[in-house]
mmCIF entry with sequence, helices, sheets and N, C-alpha, C, O atoms, coordinates in Angstrom:
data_MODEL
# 
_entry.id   MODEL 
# 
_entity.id                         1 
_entity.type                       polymer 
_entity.pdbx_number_of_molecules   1 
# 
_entity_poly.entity_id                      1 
_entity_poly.type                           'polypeptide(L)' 
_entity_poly.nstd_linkage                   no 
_entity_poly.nstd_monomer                   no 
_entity_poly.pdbx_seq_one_letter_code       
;(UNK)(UNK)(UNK)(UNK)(UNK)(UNK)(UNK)(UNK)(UNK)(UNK)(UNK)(UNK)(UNK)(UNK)(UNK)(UNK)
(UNK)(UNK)(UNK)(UNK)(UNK)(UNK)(UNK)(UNK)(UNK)(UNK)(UNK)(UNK)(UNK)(UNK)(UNK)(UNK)
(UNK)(UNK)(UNK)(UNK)(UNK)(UNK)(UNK)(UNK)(UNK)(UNK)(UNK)(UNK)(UNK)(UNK)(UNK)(UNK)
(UNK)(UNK)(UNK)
;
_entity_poly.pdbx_seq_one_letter_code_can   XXXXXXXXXXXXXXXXXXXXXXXXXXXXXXXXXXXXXXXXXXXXXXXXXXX 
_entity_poly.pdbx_strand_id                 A 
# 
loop_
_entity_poly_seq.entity_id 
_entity_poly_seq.num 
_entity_poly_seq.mon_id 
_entity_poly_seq.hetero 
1 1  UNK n 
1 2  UNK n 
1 3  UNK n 
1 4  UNK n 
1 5  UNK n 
1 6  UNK n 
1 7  UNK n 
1 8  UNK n 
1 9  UNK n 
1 10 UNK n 
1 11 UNK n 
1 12 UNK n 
1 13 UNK n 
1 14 UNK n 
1 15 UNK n 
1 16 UNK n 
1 17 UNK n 
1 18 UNK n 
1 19 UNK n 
1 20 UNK n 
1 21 UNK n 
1 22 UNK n 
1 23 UNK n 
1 24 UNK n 
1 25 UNK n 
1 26 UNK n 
1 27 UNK n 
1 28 UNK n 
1 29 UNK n 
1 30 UNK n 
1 31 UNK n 
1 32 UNK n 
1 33 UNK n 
1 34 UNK n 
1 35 UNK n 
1 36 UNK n 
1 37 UNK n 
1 38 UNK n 
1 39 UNK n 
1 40 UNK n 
1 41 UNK n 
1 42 UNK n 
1 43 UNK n 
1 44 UNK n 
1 45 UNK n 
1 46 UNK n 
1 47 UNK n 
1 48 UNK n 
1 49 UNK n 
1 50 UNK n 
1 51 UNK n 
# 
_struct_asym.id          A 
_struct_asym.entity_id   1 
# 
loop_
_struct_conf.conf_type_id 
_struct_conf.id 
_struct_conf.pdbx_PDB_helix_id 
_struct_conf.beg_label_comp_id 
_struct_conf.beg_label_asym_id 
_struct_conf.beg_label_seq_id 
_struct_conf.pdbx_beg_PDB_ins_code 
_struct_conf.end_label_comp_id 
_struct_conf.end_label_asym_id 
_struct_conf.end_label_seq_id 
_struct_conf.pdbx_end_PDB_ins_code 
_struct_conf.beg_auth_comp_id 
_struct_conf.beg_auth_asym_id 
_struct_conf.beg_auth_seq_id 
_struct_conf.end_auth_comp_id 
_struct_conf.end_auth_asym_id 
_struct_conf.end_auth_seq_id 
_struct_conf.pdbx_PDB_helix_class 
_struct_conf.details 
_struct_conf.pdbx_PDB_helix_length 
HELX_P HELX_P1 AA1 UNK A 2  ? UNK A 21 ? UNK A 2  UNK A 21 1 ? 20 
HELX_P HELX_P2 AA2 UNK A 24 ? UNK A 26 ? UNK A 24 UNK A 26 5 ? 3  
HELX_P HELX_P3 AA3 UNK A 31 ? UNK A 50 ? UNK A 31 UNK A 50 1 ? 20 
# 
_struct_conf_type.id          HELX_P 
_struct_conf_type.criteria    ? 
_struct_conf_type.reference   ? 
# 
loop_
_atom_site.group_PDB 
_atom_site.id 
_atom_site.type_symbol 
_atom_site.label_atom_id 
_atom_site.label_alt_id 
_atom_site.label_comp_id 
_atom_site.label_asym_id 
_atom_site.label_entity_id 
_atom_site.label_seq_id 
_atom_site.pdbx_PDB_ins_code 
_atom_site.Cartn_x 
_atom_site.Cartn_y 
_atom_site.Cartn_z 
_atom_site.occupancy 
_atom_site.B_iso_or_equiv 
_atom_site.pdbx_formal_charge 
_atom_site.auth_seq_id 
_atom_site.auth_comp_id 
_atom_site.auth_asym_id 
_atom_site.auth_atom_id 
_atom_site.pdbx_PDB_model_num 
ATOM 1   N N  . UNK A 1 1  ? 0.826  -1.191 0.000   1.00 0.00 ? 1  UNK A N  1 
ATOM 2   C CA . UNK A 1 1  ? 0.000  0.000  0.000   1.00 0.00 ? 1  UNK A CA 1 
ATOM 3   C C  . UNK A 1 1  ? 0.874  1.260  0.000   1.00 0.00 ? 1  UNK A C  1 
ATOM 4   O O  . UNK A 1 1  ? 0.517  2.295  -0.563  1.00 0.00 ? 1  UNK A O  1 
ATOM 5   N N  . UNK A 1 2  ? 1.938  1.138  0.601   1.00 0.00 ? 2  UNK A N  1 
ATOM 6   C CA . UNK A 1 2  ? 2.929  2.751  0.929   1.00 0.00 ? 2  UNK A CA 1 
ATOM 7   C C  . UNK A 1 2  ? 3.750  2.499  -0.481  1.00 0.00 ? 2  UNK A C  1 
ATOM 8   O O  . UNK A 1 2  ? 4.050  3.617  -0.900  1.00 0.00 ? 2  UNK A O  1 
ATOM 9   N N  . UNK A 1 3  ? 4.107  1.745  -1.147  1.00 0.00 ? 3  UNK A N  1 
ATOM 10  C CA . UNK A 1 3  ? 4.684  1.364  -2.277  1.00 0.00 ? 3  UNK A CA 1 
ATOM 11  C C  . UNK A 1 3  ? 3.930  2.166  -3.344  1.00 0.00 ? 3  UNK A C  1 
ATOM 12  O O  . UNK A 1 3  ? 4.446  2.885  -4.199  1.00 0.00 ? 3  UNK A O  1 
ATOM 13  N N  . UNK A 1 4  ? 2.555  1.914  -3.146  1.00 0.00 ? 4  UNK A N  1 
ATOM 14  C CA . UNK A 1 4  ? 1.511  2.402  -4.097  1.00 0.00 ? 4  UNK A CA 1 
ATOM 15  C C  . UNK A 1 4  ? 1.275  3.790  -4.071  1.00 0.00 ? 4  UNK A C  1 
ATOM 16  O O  . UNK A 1 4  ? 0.970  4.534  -5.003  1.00 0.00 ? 4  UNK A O  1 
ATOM 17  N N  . UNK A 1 5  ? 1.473  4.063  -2.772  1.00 0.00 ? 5  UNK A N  1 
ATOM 18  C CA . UNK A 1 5  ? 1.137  5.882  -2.447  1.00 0.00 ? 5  UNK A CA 1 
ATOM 19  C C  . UNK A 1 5  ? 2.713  6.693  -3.289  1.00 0.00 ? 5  UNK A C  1 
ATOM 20  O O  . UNK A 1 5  ? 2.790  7.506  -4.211  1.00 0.00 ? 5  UNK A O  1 
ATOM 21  N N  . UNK A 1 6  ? 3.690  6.065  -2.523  1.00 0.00 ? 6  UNK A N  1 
ATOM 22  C CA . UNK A 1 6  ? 4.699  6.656  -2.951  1.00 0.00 ? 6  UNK A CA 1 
ATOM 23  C C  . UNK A 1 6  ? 4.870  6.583  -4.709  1.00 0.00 ? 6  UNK A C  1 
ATOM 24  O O  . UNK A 1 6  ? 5.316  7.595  -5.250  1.00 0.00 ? 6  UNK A O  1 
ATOM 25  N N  . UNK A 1 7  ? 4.650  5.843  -5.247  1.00 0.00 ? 7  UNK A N  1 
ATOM 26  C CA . UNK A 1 7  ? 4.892  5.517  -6.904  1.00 0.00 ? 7  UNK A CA 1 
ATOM 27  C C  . UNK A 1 7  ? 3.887  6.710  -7.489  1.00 0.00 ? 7  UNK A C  1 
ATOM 28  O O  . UNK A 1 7  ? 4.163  7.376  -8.486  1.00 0.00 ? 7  UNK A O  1 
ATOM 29  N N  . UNK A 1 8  ? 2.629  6.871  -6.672  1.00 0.00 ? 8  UNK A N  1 
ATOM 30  C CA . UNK A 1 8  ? 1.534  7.934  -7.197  1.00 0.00 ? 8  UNK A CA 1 
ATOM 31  C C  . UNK A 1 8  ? 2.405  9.296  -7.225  1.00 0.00 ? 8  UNK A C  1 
ATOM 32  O O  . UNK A 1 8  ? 2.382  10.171 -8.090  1.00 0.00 ? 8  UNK A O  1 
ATOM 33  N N  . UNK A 1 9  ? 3.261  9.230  -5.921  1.00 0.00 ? 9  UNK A N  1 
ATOM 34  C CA . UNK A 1 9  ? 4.117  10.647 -5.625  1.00 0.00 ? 9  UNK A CA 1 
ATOM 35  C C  . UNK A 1 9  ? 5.155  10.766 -6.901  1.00 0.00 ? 9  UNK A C  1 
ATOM 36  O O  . UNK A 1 9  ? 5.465  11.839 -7.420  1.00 0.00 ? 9  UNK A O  1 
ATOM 37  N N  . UNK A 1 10 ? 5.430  10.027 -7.137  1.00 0.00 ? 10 UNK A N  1 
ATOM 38  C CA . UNK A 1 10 ? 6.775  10.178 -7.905  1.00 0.00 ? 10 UNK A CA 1 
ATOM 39  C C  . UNK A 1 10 ? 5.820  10.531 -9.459  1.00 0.00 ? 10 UNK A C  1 
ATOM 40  O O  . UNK A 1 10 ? 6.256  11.205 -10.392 1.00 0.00 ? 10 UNK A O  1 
ATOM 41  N N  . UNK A 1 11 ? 5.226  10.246 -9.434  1.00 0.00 ? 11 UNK A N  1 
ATOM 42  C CA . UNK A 1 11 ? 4.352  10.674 -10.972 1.00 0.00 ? 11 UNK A CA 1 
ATOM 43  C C  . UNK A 1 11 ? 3.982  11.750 -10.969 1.00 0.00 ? 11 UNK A C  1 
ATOM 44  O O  . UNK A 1 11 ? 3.918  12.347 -12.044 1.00 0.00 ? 11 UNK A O  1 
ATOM 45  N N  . UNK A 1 12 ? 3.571  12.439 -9.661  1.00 0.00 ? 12 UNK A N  1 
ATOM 46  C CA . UNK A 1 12 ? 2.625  13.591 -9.602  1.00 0.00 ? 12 UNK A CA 1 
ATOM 47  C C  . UNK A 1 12 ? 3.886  14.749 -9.687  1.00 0.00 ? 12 UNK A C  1 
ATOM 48  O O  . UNK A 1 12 ? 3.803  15.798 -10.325 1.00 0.00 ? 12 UNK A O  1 
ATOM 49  N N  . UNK A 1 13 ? 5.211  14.252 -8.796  1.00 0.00 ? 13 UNK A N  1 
ATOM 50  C CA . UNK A 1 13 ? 6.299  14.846 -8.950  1.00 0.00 ? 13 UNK A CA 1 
ATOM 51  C C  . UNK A 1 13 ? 6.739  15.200 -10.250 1.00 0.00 ? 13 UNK A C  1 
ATOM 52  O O  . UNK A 1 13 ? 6.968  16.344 -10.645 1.00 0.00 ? 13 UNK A O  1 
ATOM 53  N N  . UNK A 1 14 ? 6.875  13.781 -11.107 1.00 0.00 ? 14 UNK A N  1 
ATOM 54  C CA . UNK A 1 14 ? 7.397  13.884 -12.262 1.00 0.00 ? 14 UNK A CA 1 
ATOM 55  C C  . UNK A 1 14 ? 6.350  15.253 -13.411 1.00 0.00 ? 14 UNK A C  1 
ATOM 56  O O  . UNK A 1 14 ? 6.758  15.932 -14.352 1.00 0.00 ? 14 UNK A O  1 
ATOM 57  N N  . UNK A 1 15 ? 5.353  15.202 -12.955 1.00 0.00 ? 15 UNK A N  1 
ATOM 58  C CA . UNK A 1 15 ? 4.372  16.074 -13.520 1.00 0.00 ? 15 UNK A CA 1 
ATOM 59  C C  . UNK A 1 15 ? 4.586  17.584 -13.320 1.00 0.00 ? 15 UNK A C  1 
ATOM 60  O O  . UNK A 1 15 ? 4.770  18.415 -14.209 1.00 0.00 ? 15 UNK A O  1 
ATOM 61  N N  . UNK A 1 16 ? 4.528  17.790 -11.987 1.00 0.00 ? 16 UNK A N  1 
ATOM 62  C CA . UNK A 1 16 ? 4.928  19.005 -11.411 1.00 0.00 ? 16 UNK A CA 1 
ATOM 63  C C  . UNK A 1 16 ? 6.561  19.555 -12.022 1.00 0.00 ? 16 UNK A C  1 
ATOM 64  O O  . UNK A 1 16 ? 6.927  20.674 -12.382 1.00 0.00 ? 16 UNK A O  1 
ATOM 65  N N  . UNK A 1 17 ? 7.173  18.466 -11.959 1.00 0.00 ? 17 UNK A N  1 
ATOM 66  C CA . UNK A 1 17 ? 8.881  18.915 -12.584 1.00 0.00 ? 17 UNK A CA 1 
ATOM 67  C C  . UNK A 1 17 ? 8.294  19.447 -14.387 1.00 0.00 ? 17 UNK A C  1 
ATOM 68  O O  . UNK A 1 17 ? 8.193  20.656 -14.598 1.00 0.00 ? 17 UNK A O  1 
ATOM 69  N N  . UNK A 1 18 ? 8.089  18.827 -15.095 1.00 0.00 ? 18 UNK A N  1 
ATOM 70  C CA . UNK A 1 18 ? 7.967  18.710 -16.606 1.00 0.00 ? 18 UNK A CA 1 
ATOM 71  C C  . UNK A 1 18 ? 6.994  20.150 -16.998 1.00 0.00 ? 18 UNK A C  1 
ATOM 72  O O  . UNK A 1 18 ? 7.181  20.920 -17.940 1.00 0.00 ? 18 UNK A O  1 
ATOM 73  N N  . UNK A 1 19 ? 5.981  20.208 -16.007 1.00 0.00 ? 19 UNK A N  1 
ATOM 74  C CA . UNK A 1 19 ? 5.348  21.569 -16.360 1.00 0.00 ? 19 UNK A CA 1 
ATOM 75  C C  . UNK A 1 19 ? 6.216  22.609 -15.274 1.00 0.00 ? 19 UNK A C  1 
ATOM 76  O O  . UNK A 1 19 ? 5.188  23.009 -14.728 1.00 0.00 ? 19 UNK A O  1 
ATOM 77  N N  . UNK A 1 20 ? 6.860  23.047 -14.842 1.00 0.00 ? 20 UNK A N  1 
ATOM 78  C CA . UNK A 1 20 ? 7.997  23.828 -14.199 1.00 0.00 ? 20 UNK A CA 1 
ATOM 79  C C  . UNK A 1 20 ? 8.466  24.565 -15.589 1.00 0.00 ? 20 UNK A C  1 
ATOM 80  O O  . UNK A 1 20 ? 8.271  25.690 -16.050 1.00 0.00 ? 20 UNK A O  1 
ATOM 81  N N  . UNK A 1 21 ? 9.422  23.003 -16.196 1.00 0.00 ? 21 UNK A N  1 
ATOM 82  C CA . UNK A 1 21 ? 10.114 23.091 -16.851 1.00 0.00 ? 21 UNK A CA 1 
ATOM 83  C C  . UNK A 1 21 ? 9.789  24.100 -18.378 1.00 0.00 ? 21 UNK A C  1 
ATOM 84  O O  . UNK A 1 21 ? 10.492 25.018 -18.802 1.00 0.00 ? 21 UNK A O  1 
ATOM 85  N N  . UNK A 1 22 ? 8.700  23.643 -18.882 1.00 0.00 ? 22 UNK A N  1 
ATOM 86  C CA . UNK A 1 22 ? 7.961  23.728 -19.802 1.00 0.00 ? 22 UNK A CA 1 
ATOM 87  C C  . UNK A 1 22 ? 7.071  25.510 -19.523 1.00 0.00 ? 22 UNK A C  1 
ATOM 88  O O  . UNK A 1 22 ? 7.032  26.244 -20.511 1.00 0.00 ? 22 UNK A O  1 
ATOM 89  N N  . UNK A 1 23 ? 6.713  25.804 -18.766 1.00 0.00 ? 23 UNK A N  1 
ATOM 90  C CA . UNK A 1 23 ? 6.485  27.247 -18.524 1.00 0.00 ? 23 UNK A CA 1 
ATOM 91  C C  . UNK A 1 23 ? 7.610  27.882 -17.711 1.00 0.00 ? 23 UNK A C  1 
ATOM 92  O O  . UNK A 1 23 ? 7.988  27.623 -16.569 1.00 0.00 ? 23 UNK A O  1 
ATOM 93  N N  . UNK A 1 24 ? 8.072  28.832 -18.647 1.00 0.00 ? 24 UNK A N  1 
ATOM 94  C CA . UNK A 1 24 ? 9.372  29.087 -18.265 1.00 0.00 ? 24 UNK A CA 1 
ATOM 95  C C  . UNK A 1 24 ? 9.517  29.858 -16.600 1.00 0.00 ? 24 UNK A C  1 
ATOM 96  O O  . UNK A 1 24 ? 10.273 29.758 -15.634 1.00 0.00 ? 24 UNK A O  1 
ATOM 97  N N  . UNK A 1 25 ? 8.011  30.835 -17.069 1.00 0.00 ? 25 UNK A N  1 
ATOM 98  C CA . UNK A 1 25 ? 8.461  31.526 -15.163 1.00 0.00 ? 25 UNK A CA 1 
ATOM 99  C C  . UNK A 1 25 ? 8.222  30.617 -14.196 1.00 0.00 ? 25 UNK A C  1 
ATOM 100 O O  . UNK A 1 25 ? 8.361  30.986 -13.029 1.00 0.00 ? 25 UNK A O  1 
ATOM 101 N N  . UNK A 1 26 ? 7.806  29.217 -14.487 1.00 0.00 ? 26 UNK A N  1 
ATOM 102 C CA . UNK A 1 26 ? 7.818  28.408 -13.134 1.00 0.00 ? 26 UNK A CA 1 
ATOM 103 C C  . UNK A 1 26 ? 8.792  28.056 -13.092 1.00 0.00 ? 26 UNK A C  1 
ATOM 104 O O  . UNK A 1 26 ? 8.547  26.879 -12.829 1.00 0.00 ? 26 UNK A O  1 
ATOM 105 N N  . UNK A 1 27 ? 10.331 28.146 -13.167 1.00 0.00 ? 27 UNK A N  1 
ATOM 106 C CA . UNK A 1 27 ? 11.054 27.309 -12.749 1.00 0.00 ? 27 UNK A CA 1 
ATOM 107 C C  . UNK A 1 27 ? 11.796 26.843 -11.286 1.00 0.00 ? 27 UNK A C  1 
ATOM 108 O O  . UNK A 1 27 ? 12.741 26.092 -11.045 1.00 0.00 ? 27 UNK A O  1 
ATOM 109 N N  . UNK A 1 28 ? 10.976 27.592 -10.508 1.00 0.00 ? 28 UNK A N  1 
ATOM 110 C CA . UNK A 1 28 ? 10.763 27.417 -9.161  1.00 0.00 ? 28 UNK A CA 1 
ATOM 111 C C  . UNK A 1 28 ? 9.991  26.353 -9.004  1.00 0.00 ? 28 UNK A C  1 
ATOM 112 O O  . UNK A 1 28 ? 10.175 25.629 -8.026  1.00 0.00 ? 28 UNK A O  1 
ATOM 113 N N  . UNK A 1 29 ? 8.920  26.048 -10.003 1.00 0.00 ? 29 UNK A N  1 
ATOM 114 C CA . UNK A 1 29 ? 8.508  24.403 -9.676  1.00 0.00 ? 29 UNK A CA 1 
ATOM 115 C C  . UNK A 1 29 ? 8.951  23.475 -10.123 1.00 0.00 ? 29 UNK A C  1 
ATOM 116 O O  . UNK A 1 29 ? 8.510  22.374 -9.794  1.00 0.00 ? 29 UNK A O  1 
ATOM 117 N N  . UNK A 1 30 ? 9.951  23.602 -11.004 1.00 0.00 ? 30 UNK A N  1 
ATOM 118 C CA . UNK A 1 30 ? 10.535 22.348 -11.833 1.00 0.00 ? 30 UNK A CA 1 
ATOM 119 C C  . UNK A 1 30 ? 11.252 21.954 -10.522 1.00 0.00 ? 30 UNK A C  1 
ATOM 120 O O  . UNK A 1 30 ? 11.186 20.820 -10.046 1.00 0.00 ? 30 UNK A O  1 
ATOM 121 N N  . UNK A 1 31 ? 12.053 23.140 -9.888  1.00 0.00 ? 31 UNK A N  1 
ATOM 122 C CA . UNK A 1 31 ? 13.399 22.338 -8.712  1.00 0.00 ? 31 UNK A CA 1 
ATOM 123 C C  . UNK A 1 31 ? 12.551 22.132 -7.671  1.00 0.00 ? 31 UNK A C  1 
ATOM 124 O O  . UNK A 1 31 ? 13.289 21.883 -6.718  1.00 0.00 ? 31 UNK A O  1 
ATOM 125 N N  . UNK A 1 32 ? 11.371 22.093 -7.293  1.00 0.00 ? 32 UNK A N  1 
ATOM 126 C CA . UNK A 1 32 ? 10.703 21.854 -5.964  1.00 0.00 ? 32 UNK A CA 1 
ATOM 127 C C  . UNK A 1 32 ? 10.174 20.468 -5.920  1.00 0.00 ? 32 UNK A C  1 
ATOM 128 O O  . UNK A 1 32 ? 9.896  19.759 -4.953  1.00 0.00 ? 32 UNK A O  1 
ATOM 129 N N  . UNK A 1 33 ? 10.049 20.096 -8.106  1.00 0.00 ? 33 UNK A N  1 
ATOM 130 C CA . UNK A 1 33 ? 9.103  19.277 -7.912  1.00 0.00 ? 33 UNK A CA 1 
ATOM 131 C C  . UNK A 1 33 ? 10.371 18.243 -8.180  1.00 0.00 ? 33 UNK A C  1 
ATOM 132 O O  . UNK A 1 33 ? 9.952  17.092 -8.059  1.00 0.00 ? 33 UNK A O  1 
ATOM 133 N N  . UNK A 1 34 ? 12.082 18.277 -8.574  1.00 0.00 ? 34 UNK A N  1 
ATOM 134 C CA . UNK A 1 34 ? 12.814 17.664 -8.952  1.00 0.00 ? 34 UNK A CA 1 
ATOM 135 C C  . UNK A 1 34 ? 13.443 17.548 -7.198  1.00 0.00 ? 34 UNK A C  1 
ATOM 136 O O  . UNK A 1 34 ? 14.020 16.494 -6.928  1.00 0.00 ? 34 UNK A O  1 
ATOM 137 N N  . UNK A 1 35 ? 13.324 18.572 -6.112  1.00 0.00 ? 35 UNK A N  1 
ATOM 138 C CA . UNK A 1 35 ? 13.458 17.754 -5.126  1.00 0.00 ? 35 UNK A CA 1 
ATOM 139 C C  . UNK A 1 35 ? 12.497 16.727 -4.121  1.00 0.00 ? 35 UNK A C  1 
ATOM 140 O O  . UNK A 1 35 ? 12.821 16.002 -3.180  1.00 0.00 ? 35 UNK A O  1 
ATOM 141 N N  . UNK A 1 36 ? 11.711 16.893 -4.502  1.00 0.00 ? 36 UNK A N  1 
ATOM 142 C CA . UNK A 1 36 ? 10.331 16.019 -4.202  1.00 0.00 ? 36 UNK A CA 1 
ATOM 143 C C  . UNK A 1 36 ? 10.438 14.837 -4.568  1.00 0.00 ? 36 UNK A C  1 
ATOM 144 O O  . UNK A 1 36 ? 10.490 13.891 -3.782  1.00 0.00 ? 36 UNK A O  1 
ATOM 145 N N  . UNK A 1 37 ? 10.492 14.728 -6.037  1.00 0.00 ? 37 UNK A N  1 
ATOM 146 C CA . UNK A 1 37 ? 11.142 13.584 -6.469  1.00 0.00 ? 37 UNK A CA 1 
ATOM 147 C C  . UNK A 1 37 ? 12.242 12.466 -5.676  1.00 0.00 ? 37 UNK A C  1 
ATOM 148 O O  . UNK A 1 37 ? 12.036 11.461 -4.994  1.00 0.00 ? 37 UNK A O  1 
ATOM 149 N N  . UNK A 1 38 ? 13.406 13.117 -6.091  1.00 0.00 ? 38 UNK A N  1 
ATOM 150 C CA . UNK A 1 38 ? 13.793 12.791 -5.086  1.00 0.00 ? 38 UNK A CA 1 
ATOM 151 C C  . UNK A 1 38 ? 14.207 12.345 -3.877  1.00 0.00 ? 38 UNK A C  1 
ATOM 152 O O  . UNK A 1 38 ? 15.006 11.413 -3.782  1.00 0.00 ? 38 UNK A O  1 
ATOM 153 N N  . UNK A 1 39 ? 13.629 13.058 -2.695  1.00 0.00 ? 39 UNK A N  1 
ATOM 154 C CA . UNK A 1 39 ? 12.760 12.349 -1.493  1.00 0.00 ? 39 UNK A CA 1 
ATOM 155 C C  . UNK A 1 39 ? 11.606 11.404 -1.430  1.00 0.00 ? 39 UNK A C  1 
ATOM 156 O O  . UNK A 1 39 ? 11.315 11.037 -0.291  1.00 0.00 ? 39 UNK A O  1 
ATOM 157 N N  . UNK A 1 40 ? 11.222 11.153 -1.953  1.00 0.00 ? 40 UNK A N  1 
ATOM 158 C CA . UNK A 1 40 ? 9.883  10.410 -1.986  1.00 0.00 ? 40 UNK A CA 1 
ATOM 159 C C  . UNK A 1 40 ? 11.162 9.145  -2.869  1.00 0.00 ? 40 UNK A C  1 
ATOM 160 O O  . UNK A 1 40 ? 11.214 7.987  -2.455  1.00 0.00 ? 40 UNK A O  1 
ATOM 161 N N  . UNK A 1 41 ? 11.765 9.455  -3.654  1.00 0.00 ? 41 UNK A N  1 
ATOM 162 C CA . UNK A 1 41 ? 12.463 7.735  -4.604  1.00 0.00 ? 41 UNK A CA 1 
ATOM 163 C C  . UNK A 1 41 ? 13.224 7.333  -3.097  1.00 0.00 ? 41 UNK A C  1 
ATOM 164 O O  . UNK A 1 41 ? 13.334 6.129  -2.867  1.00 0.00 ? 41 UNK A O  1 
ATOM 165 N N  . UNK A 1 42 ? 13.722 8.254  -2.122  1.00 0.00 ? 42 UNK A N  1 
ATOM 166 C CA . UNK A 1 42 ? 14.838 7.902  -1.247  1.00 0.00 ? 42 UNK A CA 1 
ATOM 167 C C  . UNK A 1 42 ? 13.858 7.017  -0.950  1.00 0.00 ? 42 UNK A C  1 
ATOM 168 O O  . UNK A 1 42 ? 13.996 5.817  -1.184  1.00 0.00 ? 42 UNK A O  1 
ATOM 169 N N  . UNK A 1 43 ? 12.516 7.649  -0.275  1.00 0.00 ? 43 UNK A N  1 
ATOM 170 C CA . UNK A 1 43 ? 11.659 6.956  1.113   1.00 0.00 ? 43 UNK A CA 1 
ATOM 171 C C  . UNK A 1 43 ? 11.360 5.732  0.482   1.00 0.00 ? 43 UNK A C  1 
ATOM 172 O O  . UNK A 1 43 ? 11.540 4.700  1.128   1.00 0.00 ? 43 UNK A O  1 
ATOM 173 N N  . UNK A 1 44 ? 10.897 5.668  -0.771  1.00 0.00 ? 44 UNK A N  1 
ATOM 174 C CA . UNK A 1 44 ? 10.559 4.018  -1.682  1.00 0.00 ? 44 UNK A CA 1 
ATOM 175 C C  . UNK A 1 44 ? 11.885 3.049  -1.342  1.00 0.00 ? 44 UNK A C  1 
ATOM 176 O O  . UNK A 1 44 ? 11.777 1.883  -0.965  1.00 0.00 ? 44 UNK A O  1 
ATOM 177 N N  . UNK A 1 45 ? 13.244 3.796  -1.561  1.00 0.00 ? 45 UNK A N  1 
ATOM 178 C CA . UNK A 1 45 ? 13.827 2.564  -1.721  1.00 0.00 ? 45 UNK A CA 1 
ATOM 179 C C  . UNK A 1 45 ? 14.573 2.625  -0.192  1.00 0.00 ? 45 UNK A C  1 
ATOM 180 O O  . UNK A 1 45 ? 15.724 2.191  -0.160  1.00 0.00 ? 45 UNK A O  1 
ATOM 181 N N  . UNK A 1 46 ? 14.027 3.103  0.993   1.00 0.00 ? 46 UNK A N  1 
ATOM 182 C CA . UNK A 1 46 ? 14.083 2.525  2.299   1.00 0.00 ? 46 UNK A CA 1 
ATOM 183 C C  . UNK A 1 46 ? 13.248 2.051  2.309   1.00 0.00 ? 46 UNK A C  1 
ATOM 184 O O  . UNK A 1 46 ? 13.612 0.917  2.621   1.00 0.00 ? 46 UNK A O  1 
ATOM 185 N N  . UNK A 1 47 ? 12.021 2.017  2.168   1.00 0.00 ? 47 UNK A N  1 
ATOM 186 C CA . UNK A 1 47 ? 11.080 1.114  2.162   1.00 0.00 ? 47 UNK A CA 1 
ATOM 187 C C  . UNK A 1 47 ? 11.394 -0.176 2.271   1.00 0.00 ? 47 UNK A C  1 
ATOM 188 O O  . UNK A 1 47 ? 11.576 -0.992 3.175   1.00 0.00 ? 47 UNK A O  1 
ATOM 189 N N  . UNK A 1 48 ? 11.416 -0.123 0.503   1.00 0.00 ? 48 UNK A N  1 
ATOM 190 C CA . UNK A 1 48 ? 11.999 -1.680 -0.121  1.00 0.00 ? 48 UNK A CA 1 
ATOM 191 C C  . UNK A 1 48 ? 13.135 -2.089 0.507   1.00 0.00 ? 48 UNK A C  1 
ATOM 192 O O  . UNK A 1 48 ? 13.268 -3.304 0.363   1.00 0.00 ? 48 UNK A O  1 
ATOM 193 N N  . UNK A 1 49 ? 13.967 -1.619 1.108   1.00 0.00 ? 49 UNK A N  1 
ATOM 194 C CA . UNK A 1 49 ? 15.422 -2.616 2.221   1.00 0.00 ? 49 UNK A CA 1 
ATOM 195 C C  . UNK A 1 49 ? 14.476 -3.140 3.152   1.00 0.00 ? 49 UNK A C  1 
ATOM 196 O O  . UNK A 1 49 ? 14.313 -4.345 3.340   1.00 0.00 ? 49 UNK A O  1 
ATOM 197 N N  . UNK A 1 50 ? 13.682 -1.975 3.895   1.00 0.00 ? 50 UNK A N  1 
ATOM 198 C CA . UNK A 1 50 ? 13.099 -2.784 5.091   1.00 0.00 ? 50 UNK A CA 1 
ATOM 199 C C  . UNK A 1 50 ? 12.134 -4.033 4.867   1.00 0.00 ? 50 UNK A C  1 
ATOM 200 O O  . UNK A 1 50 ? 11.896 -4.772 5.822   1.00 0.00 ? 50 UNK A O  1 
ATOM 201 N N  . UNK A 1 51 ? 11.614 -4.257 3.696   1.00 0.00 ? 51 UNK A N  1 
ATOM 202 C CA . UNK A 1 51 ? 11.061 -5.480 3.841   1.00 0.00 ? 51 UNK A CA 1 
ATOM 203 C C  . UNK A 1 51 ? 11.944 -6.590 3.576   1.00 0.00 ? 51 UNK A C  1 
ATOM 204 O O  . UNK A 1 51 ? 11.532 -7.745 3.681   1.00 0.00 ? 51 UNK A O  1 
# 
């Protein structure tokens, strides 16, 4: 189930980065949504050790 939440994050991230990117005056959301990213891949793959 937290596998599932987090994978939703990393998409919604990946979304948030690509339109950042793509409208140029956001690029305050591309790096918010590229550190989000990020954190959320760390927390997945502690996850996945702990099981």
């Amino acid at each position: 189930m937290l596998l599932r939440l987090l994978g939703l994050l990393l998409a919604v991230w990946i979304v948030v980065t690509v339109v950042g990117w793509v409208v140029e005056g956001l690029f305050w959301l591309a790096v918010v949504g590229l550190l989000l990213l990020l954190v959320t891949g760390a927390l997945g793959v502690r996850e996945r050790i702990r099981r």
